[in-house]
C-alpha positions as YAML, in Angstrom:
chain: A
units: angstrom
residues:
- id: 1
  name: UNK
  ca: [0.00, 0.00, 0.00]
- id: 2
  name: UNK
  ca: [1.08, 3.59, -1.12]
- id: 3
  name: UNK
  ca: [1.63, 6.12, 1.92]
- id: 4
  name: UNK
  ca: [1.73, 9.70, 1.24]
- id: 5
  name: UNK
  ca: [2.56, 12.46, 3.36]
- id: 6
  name: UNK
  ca: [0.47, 15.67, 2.98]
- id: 7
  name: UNK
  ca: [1.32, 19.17, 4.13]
- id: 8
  name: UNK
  ca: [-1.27, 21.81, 4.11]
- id: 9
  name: UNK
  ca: [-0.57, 25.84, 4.36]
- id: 10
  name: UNK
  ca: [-3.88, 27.09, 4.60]
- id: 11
  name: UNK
  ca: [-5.09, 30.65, 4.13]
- id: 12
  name: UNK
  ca: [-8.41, 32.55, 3.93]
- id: 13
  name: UNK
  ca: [-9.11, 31.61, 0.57]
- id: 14
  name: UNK
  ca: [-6.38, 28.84, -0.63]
- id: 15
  name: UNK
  ca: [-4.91, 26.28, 0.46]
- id: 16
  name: UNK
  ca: [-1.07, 25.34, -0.79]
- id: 17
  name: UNK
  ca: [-0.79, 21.99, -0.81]
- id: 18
  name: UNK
  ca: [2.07, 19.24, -1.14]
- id: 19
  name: UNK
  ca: [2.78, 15.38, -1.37]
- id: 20
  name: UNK
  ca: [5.34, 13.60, -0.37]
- id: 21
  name: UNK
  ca: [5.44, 9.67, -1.25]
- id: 22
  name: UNK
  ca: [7.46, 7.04, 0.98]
- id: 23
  name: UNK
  ca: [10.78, 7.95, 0.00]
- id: 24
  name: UNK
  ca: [10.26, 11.32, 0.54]
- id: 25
  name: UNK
  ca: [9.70, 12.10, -3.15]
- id: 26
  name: UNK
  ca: [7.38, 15.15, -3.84]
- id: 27
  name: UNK
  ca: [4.62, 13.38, -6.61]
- id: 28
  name: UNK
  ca: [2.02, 16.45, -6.35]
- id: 29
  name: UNK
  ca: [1.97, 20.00, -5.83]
- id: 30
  name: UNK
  ca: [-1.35, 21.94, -5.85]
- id: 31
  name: UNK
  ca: [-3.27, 25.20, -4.53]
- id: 32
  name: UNK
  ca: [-7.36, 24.56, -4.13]
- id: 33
  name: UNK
  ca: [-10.11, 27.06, -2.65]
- id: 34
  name: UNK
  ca: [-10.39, 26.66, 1.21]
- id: 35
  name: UNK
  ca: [-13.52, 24.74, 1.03]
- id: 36
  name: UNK
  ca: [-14.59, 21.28, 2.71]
- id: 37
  name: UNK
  ca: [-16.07, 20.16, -0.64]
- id: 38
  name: UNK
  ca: [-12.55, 21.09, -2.35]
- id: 39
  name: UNK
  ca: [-10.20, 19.07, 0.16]
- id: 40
  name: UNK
  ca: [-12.05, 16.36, 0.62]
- id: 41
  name: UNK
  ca: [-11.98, 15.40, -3.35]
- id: 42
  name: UNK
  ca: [-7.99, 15.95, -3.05]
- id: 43
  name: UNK
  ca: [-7.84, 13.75, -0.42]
- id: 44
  name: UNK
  ca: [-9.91, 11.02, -1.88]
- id: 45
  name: UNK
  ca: [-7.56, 11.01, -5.53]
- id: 46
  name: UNK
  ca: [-4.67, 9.74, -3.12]
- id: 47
  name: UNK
  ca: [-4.82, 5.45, -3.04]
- id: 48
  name: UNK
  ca: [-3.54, 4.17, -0.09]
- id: 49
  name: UNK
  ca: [-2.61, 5.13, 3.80]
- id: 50
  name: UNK
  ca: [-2.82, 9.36, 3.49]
- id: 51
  name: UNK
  ca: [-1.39, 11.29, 6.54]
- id: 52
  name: UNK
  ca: [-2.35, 14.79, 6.66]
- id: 53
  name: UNK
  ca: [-0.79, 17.73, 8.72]
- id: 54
  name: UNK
  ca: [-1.06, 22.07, 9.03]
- id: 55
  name: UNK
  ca: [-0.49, 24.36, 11.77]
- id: 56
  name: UNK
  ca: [-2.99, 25.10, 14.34]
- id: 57
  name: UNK
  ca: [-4.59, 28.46, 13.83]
- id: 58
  name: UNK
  ca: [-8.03, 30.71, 13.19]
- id: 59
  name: UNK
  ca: [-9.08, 27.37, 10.62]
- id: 60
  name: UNK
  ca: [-7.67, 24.85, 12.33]
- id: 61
  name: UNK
  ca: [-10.74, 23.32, 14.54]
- id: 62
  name: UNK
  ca: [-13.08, 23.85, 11.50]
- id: 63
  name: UNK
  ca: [-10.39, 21.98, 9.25]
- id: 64
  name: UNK
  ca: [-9.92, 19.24, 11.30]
- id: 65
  name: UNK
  ca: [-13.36, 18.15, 11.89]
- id: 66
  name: UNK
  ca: [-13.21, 18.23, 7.76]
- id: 67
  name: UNK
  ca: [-10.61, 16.26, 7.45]
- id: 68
  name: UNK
  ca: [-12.00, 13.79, 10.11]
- id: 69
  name: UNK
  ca: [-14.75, 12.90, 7.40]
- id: 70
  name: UNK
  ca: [-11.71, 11.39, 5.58]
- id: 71
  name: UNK
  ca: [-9.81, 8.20, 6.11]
- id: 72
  name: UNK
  ca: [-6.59, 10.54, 6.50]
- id: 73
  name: UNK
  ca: [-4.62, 10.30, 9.80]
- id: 74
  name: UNK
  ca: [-4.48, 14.06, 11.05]
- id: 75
  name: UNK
  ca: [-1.86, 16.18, 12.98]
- id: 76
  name: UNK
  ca: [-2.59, 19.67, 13.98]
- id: 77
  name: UNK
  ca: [1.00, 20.95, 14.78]
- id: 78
  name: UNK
  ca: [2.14, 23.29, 16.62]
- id: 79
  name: UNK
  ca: [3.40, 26.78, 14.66]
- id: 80
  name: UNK
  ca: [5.98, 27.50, 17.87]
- id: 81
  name: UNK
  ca: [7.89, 24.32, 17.17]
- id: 82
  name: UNK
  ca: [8.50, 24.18, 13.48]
- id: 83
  name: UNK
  ca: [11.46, 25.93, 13.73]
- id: 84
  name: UNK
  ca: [12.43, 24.35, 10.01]
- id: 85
  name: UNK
  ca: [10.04, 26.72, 8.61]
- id: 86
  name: UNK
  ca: [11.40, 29.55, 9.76]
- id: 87
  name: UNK
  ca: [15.11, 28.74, 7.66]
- id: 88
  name: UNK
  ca: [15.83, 30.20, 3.77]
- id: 89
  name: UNK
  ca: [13.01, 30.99, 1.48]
- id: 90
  name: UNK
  ca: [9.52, 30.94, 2.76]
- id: 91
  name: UNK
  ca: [6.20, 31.21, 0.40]
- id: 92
  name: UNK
  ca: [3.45, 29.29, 0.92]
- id: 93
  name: UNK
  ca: [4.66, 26.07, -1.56]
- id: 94
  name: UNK
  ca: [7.50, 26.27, 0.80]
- id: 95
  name: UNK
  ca: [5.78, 25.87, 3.77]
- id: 96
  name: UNK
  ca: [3.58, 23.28, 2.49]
- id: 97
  name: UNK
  ca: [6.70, 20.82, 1.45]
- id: 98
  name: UNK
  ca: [8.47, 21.56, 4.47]
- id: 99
  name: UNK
  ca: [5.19, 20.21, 6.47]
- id: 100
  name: UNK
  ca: [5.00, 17.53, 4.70]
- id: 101
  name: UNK
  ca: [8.59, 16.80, 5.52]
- id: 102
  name: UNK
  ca: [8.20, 16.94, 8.95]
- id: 103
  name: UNK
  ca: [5.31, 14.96, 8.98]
- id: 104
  name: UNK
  ca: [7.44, 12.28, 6.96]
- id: 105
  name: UNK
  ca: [10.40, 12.28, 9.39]
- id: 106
  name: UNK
  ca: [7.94, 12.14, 12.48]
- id: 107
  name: UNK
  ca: [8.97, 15.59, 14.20]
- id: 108
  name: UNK
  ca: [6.05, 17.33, 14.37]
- id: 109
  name: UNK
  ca: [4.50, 18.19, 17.78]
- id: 110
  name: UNK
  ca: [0.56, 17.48, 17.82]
- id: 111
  name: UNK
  ca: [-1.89, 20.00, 19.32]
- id: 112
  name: UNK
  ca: [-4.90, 17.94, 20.77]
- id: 113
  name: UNK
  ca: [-8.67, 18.82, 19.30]
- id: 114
  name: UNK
  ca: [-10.94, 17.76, 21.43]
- id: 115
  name: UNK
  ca: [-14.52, 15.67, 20.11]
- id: 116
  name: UNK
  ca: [-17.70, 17.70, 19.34]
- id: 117
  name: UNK
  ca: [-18.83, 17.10, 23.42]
- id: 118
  name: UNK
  ca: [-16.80, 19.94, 24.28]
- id: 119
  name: UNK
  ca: [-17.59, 22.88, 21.57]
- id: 120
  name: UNK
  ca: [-20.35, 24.55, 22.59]
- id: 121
  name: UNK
  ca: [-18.85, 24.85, 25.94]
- id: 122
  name: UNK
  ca: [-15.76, 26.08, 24.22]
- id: 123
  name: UNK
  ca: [-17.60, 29.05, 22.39]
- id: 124
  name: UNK
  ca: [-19.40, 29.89, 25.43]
- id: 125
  name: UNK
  ca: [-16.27, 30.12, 27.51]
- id: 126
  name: UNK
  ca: [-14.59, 31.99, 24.79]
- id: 127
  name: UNK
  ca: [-17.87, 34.38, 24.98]
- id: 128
  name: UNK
  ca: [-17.81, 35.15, 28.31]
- id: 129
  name: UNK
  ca: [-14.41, 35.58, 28.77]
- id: 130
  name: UNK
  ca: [-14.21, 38.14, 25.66]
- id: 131
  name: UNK
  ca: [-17.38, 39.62, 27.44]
- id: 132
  name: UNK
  ca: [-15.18, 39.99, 30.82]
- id: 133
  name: UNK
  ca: [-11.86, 41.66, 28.79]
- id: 134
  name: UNK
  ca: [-14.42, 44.26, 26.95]
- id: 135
  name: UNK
  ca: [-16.54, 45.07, 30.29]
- id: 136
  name: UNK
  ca: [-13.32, 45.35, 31.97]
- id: 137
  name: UNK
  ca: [-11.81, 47.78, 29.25]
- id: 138
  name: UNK
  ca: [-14.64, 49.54, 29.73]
- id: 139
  name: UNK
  ca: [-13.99, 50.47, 33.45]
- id: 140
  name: UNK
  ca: [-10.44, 51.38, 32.98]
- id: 141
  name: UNK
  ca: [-11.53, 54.25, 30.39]
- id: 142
  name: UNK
  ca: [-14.12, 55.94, 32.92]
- id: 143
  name: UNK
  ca: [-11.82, 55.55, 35.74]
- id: 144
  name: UNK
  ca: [-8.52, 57.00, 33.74]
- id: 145
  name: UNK
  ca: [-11.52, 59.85, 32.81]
- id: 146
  name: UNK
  ca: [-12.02, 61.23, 36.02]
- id: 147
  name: UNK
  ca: [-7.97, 60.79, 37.25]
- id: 148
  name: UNK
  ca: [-7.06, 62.75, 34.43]
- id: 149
  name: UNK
  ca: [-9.09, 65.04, 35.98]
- id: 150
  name: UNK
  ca: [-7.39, 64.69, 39.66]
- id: 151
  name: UNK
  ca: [-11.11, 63.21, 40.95]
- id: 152
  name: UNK
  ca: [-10.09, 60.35, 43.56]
- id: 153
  name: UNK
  ca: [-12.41, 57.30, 41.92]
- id: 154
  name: UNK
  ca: [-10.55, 54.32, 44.23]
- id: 155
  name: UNK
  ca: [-13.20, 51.44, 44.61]
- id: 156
  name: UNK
  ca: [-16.31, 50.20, 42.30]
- id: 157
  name: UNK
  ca: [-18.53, 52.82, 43.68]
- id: 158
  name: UNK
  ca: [-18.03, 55.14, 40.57]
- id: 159
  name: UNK
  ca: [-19.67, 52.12, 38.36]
- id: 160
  name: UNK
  ca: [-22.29, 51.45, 40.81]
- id: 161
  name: UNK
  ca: [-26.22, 52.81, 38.71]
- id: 162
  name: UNK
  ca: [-27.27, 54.55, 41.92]
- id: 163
  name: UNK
  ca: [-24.35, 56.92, 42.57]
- id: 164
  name: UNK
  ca: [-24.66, 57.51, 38.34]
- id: 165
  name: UNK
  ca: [-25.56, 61.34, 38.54]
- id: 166
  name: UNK
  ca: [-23.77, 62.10, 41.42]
- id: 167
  name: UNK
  ca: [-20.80, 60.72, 39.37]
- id: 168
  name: UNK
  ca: [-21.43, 62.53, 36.57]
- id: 169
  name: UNK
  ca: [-21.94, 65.90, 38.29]
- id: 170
  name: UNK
  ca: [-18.45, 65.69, 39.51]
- id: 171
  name: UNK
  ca: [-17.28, 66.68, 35.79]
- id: 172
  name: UNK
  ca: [-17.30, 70.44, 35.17]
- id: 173
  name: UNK
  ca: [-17.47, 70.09, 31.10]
- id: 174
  name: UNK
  ca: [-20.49, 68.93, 29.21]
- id: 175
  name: UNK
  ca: [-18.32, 67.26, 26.22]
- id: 176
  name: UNK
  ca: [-16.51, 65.04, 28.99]
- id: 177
  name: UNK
  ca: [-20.11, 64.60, 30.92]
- id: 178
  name: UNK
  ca: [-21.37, 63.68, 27.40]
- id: 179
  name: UNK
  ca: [-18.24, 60.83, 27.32]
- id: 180
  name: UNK
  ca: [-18.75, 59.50, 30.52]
- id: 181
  name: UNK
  ca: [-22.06, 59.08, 30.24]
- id: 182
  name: UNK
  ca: [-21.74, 57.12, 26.92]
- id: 183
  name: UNK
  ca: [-18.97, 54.81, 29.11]
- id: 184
  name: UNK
  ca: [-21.16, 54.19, 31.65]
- id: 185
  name: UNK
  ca: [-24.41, 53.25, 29.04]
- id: 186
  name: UNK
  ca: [-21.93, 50.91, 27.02]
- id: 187
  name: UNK
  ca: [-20.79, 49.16, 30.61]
- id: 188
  name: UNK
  ca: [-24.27, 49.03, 31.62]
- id: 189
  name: UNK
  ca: [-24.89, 47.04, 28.29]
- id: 190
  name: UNK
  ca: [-21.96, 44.72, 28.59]
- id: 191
  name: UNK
  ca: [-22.44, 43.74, 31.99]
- id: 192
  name: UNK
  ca: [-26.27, 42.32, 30.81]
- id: 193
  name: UNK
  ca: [-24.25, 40.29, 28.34]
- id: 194
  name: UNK
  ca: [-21.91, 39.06, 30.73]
- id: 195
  name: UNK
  ca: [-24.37, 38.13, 33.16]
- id: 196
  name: UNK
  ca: [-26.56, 35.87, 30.23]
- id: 197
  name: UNK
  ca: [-23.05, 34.94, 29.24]
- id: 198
  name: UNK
  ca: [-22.56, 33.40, 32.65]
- id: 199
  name: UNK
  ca: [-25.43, 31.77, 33.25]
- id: 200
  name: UNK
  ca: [-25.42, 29.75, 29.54]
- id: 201
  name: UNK
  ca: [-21.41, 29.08, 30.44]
- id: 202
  name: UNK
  ca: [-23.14, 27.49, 34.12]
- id: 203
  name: UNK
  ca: [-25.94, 25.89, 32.23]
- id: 204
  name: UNK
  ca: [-23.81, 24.01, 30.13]
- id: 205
  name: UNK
  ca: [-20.49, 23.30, 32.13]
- id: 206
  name: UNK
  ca: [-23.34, 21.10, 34.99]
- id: 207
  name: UNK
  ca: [-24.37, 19.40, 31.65]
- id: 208
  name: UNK
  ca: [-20.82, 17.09, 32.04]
- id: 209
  name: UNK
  ca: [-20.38, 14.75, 34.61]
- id: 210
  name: UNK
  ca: [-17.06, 16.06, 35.47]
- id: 211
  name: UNK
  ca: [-18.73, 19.07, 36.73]
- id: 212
  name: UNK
  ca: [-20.23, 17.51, 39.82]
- id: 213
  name: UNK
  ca: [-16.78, 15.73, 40.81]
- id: 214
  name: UNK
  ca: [-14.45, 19.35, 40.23]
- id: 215
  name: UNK
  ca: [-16.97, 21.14, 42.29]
- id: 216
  name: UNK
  ca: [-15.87, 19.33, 45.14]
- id: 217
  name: UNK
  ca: [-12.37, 20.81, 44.95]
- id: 218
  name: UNK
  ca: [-11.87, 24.00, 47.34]
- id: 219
  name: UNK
  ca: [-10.99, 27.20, 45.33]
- id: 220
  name: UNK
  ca: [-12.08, 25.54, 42.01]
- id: 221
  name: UNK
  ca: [-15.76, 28.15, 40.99]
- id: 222
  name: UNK
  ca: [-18.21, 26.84, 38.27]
- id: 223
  name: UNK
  ca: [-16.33, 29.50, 36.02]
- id: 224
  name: UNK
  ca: [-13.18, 28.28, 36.18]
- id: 225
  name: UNK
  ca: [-14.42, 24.69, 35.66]
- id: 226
  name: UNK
  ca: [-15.97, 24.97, 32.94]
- id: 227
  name: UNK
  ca: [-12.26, 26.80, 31.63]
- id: 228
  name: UNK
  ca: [-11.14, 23.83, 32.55]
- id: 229
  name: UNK
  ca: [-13.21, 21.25, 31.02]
- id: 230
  name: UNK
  ca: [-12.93, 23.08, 27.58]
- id: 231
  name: UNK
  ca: [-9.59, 23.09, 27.59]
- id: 232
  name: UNK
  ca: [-8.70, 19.78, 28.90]
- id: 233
  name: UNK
  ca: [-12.09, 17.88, 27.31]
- id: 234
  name: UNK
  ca: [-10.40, 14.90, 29.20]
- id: 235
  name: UNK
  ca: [-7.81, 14.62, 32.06]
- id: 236
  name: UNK
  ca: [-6.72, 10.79, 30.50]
- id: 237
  name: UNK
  ca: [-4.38, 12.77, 27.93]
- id: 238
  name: UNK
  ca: [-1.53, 13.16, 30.68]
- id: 239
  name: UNK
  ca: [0.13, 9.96, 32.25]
- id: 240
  name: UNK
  ca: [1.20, 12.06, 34.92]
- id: 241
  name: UNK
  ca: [0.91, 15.14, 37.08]
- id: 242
  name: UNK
  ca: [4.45, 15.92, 35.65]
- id: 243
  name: UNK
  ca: [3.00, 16.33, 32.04]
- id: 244
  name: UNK
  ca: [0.10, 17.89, 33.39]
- id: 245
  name: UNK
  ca: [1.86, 20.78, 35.03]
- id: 246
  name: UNK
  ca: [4.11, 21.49, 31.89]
- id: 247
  name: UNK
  ca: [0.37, 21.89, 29.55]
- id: 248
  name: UNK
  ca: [-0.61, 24.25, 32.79]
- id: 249
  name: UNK
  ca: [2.78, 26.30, 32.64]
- id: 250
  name: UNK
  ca: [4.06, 25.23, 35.84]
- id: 251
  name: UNK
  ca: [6.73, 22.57, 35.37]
- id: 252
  name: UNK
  ca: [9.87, 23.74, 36.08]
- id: 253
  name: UNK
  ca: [12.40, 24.09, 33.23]
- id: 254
  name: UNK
  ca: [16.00, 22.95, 33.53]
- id: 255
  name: UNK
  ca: [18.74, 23.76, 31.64]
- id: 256
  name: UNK
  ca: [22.90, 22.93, 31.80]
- id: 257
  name: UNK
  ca: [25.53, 22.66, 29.64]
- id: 258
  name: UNK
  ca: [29.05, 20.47, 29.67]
- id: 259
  name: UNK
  ca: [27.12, 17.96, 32.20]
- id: 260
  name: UNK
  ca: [30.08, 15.71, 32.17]
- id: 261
  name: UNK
  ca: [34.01, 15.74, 32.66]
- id: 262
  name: UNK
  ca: [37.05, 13.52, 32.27]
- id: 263
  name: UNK
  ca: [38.71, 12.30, 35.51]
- id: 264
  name: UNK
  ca: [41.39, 9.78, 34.39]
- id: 265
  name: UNK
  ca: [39.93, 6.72, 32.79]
- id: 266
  name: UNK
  ca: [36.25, 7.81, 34.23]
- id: 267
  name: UNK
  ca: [33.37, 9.89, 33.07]
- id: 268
  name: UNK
  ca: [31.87, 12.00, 35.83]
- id: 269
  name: UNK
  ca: [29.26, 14.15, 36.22]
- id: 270
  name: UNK
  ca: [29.84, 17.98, 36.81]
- id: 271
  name: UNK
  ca: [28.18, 19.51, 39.86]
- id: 272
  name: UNK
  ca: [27.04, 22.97, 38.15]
- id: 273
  name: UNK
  ca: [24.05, 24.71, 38.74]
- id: 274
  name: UNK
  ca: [20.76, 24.54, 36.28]
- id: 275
  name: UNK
  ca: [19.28, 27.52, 35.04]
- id: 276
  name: UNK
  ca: [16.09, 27.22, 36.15]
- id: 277
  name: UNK
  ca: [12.23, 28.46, 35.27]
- id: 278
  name: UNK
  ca: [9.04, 27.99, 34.11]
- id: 279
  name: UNK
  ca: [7.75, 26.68, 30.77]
- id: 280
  name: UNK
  ca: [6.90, 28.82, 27.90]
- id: 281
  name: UNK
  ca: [4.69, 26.83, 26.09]
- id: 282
  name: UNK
  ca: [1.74, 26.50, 28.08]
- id: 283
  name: UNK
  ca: [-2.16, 26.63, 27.59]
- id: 284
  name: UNK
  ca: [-2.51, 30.51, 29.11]
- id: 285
  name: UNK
  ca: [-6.01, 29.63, 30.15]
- id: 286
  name: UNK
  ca: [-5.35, 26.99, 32.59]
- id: 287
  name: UNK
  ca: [-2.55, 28.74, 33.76]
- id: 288
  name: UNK
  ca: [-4.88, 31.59, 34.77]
- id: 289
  name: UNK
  ca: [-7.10, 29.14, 36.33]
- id: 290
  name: UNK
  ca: [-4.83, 27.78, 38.82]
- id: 291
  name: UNK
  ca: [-2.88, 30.54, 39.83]
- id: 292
  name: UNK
  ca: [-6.68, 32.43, 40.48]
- id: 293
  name: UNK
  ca: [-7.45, 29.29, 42.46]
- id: 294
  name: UNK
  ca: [-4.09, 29.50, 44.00]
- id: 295
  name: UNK
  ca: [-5.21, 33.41, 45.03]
- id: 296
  name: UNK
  ca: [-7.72, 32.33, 46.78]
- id: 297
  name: UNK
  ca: [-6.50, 29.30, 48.49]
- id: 298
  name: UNK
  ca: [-4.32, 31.90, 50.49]
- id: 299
  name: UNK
  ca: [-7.63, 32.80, 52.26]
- id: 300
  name: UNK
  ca: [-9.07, 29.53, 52.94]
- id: 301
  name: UNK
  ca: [-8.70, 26.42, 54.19]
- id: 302
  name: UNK
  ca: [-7.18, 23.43, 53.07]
- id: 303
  name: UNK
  ca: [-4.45, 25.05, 51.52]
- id: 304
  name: UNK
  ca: [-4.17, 28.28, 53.77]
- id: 305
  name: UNK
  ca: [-2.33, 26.85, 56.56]
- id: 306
  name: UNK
  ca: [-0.51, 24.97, 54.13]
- id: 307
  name: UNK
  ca: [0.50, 28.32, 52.47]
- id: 308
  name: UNK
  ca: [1.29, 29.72, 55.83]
- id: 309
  name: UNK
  ca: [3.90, 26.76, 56.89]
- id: 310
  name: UNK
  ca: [5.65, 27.84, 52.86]
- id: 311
  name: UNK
  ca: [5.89, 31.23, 53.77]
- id: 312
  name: UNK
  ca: [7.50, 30.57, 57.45]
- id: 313
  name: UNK
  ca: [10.24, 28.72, 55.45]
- id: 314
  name: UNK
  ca: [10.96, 31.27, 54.01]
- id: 315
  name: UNK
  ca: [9.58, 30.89, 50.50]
- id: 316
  name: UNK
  ca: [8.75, 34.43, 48.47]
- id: 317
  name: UNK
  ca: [5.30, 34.76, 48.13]
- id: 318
  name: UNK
  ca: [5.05, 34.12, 44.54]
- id: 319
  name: UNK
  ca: [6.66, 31.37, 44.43]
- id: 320
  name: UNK
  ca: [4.55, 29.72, 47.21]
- id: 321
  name: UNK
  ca: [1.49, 30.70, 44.90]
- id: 322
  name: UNK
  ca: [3.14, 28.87, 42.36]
- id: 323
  name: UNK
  ca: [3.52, 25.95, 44.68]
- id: 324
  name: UNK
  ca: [-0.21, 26.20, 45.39]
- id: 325
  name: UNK
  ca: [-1.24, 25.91, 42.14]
- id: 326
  name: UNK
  ca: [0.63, 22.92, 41.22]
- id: 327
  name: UNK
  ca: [-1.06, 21.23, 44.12]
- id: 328
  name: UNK
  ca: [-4.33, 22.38, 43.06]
- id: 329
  name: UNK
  ca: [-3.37, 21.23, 39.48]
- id: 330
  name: UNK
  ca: [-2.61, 17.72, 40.64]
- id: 331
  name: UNK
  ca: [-5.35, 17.25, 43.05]
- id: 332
  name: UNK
  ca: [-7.77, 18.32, 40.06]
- id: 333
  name: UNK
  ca: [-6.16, 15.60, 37.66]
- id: 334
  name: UNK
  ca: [-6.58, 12.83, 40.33]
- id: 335
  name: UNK
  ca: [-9.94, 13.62, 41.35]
- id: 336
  name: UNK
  ca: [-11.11, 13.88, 37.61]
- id: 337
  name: UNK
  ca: [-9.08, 10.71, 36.61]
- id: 338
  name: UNK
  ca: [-10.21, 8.74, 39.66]
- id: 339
  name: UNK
  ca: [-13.78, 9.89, 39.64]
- id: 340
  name: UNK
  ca: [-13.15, 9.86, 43.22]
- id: 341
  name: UNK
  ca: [-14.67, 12.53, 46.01]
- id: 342
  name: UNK
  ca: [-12.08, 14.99, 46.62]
- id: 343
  name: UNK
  ca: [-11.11, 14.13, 50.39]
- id: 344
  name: UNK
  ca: [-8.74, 16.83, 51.64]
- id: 345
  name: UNK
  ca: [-5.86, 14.92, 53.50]
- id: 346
  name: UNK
  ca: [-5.80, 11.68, 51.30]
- id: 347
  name: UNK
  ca: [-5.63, 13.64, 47.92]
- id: 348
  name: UNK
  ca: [-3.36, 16.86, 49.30]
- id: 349
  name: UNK
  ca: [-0.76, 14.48, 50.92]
- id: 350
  name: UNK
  ca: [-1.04, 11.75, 47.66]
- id: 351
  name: UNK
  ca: [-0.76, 15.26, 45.13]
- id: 352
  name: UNK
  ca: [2.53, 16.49, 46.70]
...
C-alpha cells in the first residue's frame, strides 16, 4: 500500500498543498479554494494510507473536523515548534513541502482537538471571557476619565447605577459629561451580556459529569471549571501530574551545559548549577485558572495553613502561589481521573 505524506498551508481563501510519497519524493503540488467540498476530493484522488498535517490556527478546529470525514490520519502541529520553517526561502509552496517533511520524518509536535462534546462549551467560555476583557476595558476608560481630571475614583462605587448622577456631576465640562455618560451606558450594556453569558457558560459546564466531581475541589468556581473542562475535554491525555503541570505552565524548566568531565579513565558528572524556570509553552487559560485558584486558596482552608507553613520557610510569596497551584493542578487531575470525592488529607498528601 502507497503512503503519502500531505502538508497543508492554509489561508483565507487557498490552500497550498504538497505530497510527499514514501521515500520522501514530492509526486504532487497543488493550490485549491479553502472549502470542505474542495479538500475532501484531493484527499480522496490519493490510493492508499494518506497522513495529513497544518499548523494550528483561526481554521484549524473547523479543518480538522473536515478532514476527520476522511480516512486521512491528522496532525494539527504546533506553529511554535516548526522551527524548520522559519530557515531560507519561505512562500506558501515552501511551507507546504516543508510540512510535509516533517510529517514524513515524524517531528512534528501534535496540538490535541478535542470531540464535538466539548464545543459549545468552548464558544461559550470563549464568549464570556471576551465579554469579561471588553466590560473590563470599559472600566479602565471611565476611571482614567475622572484621574485625568485629579477626581479620587478608588473602589467600584463610581460604576455602581445609583451613585450615576452624582458621578457625573463631579465633571465640570459637558463634552466630557457627554463621554462619561456614553462609558457608563456601554458598561451598563456589557455587563447584561456578561451576566446571560454566565449563566449559559453554568448551564452548560453542569451538563458534564465532570462538573459535579471538580466542584468538590476548594478554590475551584463553576467559572473556572468549565475553563477547565474546555480546555482539557479529558484529564486521560496526561500519564502524569508531571505532564500535566508542563500543559498548565508550571513545570519547572532545567537547563545545563558540559554535564560531564574527564577524571582519568572515568566519566563523571559535573556539579554545576541549572538555570532554572518555568515553561513557555503553556495553555494561558489553565494557567490563569490555577494561579486564580491558587489566590484564593491563600484565604481559605485546606491550603491556607498549608500556604502559611511555605511562607515561614521562608519561600517568596510568589513562588509559594506557584507551589499552590501545582497542588491544586494535581489534586484536580486525580480527582477527575479517579472519579473519586475529593477528600482533603488523602488527595493533598497523595498530590505532593
Amino acid at each position: 500500500m502507497n503512503t503519502y505524506y500531505v502538508g497543508l498551508d492554509v489561508h483565507k481563501a487557498s490552500i497550498c498543498i504538497a505530497v510527499l510519497n514514501a521515500t520522501g519524493k514530492l509526486v504532487m503540488e497543488s493550490v485549491i479554494e479553502t472549502s470542505a467540498a474542495t479538500i475532501l476530493d484531493f484527499l480522496k484522488a490519493l490510493r492508499g494510507h494518506v497522513e495529513v498535517t497544518f499548523e494550528e490556527g483561526t481554521h484549524a478546529a473547523w479543518l480538522y473536523d473536515v478532514l476527520k470525514q476522511s480516512k486521512a490520519t491528522v496532525i494539527v502541529c504546533d506553529p511554535r515548534k516548526n522551527r524548520l520553517l522559519q530557515d531560507g526561502n519561505k512562500s506558501d509552496r515552501v511551507d507546504a513541502r516543508k510540512l510535509a517533511q516533517l510529517l514524513r520524518a515524524g517531528l512534528l509536535s501534535p496540538v490535541y482537538h478535542g470531540e464535538h462534546g466539548t464545543r459549545d462549551l468552548k464558544e461559550l467560555v470563549r464568549s464570556y471571557e471576551y465579554l469579561v476583557e471588553d466590560s473590563t476595558r470599559v472600566m479602565n476608560r471611565i476611571k482614567a476619565l475622572y484621574r485625568s481630571r485629579a477626581i479620587s475614583c478608588a473602589g467600584t462605587d463610581v460604576y455602581k447605577v445609583r451613585q450615576r448622577e452624582a458621578w457625573l456631576e463631579k465633571l465640570p465640562e459637558a463634552g466630557v459629561q457627554a463621554r462619561a455618560a456614553r462609558l457608563f451606558s456601554e458598561l451598563d450594556h456589557l455587563t447584561g451580556l456578561r451576566r446571560e453569558a454566565r449563566l449559559s457558560l453554568v448551564a452548560e459546564c453542569r451538563r458534564h459529569p465532570a462538573s459535579k466531581l471538580l466542584l468538590r475541589v476548594p478554590t475551584l468556581g463553576i467559572v473556572r471549571i468549565a475553563q477547565l473542562i474546555s480546555s482539557v475535554v479529558t484529564p486521560h491525555r496526561f500519564r502524569s501530574k508531571r505532564q500535566f503541570w508542563s500543559y498548565c505552565g508550571l513545570a519547572v524548566v532545567t537547563k545545563s551545559s558540559a554535564d560531564y568531565r574527564v577524571a582519568g579513565e572515568q566519566v563523571r558528572r559535573t556539579r554545576k548549577a541549572a538555570t532554572r524556570g518555568l515553561t513557555q509553552s503553556y495553555n494561558r487559560t489553565l494557567k490563569y485558572v490555577f494561579k486564580s485558584a491558587a489566590l484564593t486558596a491563600t484565604r481559605c482552608e485546606p491550603f491556607k495553613a498549608w500556604y502559611a507553613e511555605l511562607v515561614e520557610r521562608g519561600l517568596r510569596l510568589e513562588l509559594a502561589r506557584v507551589t499552590i497551584a501545582r497542588r491544586i493542578a494535581a489534586i484536580t487531575l486525580a480527582v477527575w481521573k479517579s472519579g473519586a470525592a475529593f477528600d482533603a488529607d488523602k488527595l493533598i498528601k497523595h498530590a505532593a
